[in-house]
N, C-alpha and C positions, 0 to 999 in steps of 0.2 A: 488510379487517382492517388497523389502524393500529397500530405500532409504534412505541415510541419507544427510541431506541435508544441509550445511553449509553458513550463511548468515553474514558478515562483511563487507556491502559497507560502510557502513557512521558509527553511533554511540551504533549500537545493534549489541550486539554477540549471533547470534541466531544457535542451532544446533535443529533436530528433524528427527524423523524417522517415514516414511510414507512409507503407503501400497498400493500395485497400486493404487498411484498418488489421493489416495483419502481419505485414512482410514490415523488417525495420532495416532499412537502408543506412541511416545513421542514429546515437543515441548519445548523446553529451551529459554530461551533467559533472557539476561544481558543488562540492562538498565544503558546507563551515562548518563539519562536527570538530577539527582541531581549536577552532575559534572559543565555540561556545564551551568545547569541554573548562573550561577554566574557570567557568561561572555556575558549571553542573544543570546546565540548562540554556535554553533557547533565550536572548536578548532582543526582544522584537524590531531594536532602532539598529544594533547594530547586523540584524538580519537583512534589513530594507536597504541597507549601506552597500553592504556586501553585495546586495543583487544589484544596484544599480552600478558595480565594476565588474563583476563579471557578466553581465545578461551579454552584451552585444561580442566578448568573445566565443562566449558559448553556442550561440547562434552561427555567428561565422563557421565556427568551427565544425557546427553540425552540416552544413551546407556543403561544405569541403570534406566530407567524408562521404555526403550521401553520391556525390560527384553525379549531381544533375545535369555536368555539362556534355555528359552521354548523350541525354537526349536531343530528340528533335533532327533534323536537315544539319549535314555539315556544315552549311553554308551559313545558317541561320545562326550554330550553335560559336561558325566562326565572328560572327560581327558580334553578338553579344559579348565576346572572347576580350574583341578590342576593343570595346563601350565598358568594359569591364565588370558586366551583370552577368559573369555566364554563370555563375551558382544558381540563380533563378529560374532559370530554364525548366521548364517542368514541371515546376509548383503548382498544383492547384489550388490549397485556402492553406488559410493559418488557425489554426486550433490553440483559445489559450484558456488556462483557467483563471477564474472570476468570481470562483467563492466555492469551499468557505476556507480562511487561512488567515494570517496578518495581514491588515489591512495596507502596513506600508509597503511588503514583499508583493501583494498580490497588486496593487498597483503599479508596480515597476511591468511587471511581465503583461500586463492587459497595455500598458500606452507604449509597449513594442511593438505588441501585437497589433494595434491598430495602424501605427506607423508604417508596418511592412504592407497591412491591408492598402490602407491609403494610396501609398506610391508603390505598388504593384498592381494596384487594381484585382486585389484577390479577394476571396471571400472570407470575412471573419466568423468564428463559431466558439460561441461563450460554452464553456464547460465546467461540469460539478465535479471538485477535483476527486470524492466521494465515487462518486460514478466511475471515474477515470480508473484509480486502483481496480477497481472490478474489470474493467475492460482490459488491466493488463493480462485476465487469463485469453486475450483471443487473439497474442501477439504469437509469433512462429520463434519458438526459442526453445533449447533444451530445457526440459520441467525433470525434478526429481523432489520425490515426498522420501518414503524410506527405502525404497529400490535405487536401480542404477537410473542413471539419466538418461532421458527420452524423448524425443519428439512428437511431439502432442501432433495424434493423428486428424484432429481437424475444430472448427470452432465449439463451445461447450454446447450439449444442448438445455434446451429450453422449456419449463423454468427451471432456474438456477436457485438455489440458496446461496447468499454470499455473508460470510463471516469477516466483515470490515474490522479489521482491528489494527489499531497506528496510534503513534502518539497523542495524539486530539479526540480521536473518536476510538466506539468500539460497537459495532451493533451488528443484528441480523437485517438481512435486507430478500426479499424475494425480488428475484427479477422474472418478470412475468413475458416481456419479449423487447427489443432493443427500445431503450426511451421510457419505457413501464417498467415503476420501481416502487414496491410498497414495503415501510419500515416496519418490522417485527416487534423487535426491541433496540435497547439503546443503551449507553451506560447510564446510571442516575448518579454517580461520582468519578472517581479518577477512571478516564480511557486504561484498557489494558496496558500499552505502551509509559503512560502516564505512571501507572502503578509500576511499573518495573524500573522508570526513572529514580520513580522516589526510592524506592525499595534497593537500588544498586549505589543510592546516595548516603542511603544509612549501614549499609555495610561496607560503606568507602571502596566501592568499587570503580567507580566514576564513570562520565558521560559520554555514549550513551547506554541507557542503564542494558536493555535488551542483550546487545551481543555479551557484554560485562557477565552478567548473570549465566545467561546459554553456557559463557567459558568454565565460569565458577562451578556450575552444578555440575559440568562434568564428570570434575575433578572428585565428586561424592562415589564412593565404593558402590559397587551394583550387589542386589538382593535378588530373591526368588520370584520367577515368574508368574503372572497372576491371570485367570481366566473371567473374560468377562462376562456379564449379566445381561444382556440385549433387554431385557425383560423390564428394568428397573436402569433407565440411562444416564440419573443424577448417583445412582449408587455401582456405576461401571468402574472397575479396579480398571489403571492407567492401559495395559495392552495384553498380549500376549506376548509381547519382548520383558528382557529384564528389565527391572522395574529399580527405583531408588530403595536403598536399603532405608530401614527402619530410621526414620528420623524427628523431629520438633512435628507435631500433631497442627496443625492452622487450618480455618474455617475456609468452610465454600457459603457463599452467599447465594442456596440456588432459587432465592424471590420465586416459590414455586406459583404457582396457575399466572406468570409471567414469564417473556421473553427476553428479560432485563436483563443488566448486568450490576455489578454492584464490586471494586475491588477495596472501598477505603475500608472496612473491617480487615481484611487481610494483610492489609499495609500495617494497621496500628499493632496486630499479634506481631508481626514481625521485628516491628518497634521495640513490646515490652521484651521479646527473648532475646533482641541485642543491647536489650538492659539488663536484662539477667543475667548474661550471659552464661558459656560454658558447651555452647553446640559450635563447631567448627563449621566454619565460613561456608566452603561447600556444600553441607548439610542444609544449614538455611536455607542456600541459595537454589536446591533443586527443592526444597521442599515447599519454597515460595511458585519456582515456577510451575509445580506439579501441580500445585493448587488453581492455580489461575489456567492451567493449559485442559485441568479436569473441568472445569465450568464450561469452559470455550467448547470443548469438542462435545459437553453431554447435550449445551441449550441446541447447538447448532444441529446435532444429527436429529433432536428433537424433533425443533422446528422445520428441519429439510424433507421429515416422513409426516410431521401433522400436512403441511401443507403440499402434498405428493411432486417433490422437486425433484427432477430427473438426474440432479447432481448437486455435490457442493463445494462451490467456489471458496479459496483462502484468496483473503487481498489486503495492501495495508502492510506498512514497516513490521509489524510484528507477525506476519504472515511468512516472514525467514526464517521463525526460530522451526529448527529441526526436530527440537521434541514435540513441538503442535502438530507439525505435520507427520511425525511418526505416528501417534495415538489416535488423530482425525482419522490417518487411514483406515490403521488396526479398526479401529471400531465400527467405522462406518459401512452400514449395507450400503451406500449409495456410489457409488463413481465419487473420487477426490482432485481436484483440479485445483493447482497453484502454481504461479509463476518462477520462475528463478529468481533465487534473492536478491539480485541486482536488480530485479525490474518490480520486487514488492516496495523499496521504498520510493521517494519521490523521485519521479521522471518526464521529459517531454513523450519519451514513446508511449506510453499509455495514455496522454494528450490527444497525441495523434490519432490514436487507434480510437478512441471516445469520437474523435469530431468528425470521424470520417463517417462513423453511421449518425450525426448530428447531421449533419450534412446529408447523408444518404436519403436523408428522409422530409429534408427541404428546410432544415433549420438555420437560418443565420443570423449573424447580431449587427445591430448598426454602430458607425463609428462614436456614438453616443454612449456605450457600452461601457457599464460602473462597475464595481468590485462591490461585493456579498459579505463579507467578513463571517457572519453567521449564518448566512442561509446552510440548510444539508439537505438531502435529495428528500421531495418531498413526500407529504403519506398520502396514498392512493394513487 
């Protein structure tokens, strides 16, 4: 079954065609992070702009790579050739998301998506883009945490713990079996990705903040190795790799007998010591992300053994940074699963691979079918 799977909530125009929910034939996607960098942040009018010039190339051009005109009878695949539909050949529905995201970007991509429904006579399938990120750990792609890169020997199993973290959002989510998703925690202020925008904006790093910061902290001298505490996992020193040498001291917000998240205290220390200056850039900068990457991987392994999850999933734009998935490993008893960094932030292939078990399981939307701006996957 071939999906194609159509992604416009925020600032990526992503279109891609995937094979039961796994195999990606094609993967497109259009980038305005040079656009917005200029404004240090996401412009939701001229985000919705931008999708509505690039959506119908990106599509195109996903079609023409997934090269559907493989399938089917030569015969069949020659007349569509000369009617000039042969891209279509093969499609079984169209998978798009429909919330939660900007409301003008996530309307461009749902009245494509219906459009292609309509005059293909395919089947449409609304998707939580929330959901979506999750399901890019069940796409077949090289994955590397802190080893070499590897091909993931088959889908995750079940249930999962997912650590949704992206500019918008950031929470724990269990996933109990495909379509069954109950929310843990959630951020009660700035998303982690949010937190690193801002945080990369006051050290004038600029947009977008994540990779910015990952570069900066590098560049910070390495110190002694640290052994951790399994016993006590809000008080786990970072790994058993080298570790950030000694640097600016900043808060963990660990909202304990909660699964929350909480980054705006972290943000404002960061603040006052770029007003006081006198700590070198670097230093800041690993010592911000050290802080927010120790939250992430203590709530997450937490919650992945209170609620006995056979693994835990990373998903979500900030699910590239290579120091979270160093430490998530290090620490974690459980199986670590996260996608290649090109496929944690926004894309049609993890569209696809969502709508194919949407689908699998008898779900479709009618051409009636609205945009959510704020729905997110719900609790229970």
């Amino acid at each position: 079954m071939k999906i194609l799977g159509i992604e416009t909530s925020c600032d990526e125009t992503g279109a891609a065609v995937v094979e039961d929910g796994r195999r990606i034939l094609a993967n497109v996607v259009a980038s305005q992070a040079a656009l917005h960098a200029r404004y240090g942040g996401i412009v939701p009018e001229l985000a919705s702009r931008k999708q509505v010039e690039a959506i119908i190339p990106v599509v195109r051009a996903a079609l023409s790579e997934a090269r559907l005109d493989r399938e089917g009878p030569s015969h069949y695949v020659g007349a569509l050739a000369r009617a000039g539909q042969v891209e279509w050949a093969g499609l079984d529905a169209v998978a798009v998301v429909n919330r939660p995201g900007l409301a003008g970007s996530l309307l461009v991509g749902v009245s494509v998506a219906k459009a292609i429904a309509f005059g293909r006579s395919l089947p449409l399938v609304a998707v939580n883009h929330l959901e979506a990120h999750i399901y890019a750990n069940w796409l077949e792609a090289e994955v590397s945490l802190s080893t070499q890169p590897t091909r993931a020997s088959g889908p995750p199993a079940l249930p999962a713990l997912a650590l949704v973290v992206s500019g918008g959002h950031s929470g724990l989510i269990l996933m109990e079996g495909h379509g069954a998703f109950r929310t843990l925690g959630r951020t009660r202020d700035d998303a982690a990705g949010e937190a690193f925008d801002k945080v990369a904006r006051l050290l004038g790093l600029g947009f977008p903040g994540g990779p910015a910061i990952e570069r900066a902290a590098a560049q910070a001298q390495l110190g002694p190795s640290h052994t951790p505490n399994p016993a006590r996992p809000e008080a786990i020193p970072l790994n058993t790799q080298p570790t950030r040498a000694p640097g600016p001291s900043l808060p963990r917000a660990w909202l304990r007998g909660s699964h929350d998240f909480s980054f705006s205290g972290l943000k404002t220390a960061v603040l006052r010591l770029v007003q006081q200056g006198g700590w070198p850039l670097p230093e800041l900068a690993a010592a911000f992300q050290e802080a927010v990457v120790d939250v992430l991987a203590a709530k997450a392994i937490r919650a992945a053994q209170e609620q006995g999850a056979a693994c835990i999933l990373l998903a979500g734009g900030v699910a590239a940074n290579s120091r979270l998935r160093q430490v998530l490993e290090a620490r974690s008893p459980l199986p670590v699963r996260a996608p290649p960094a090109a496929l944690c932030t926004d894309n049609g292939a993890m569209v696809a691979a969502c709508g194919y078990f949407r689908l699998r399981s008898g779900e479709t939307a009618g051409l009636n079918l609205d945009v959510l701006p704020g729905q997110r996957i719900a609790l229970g």
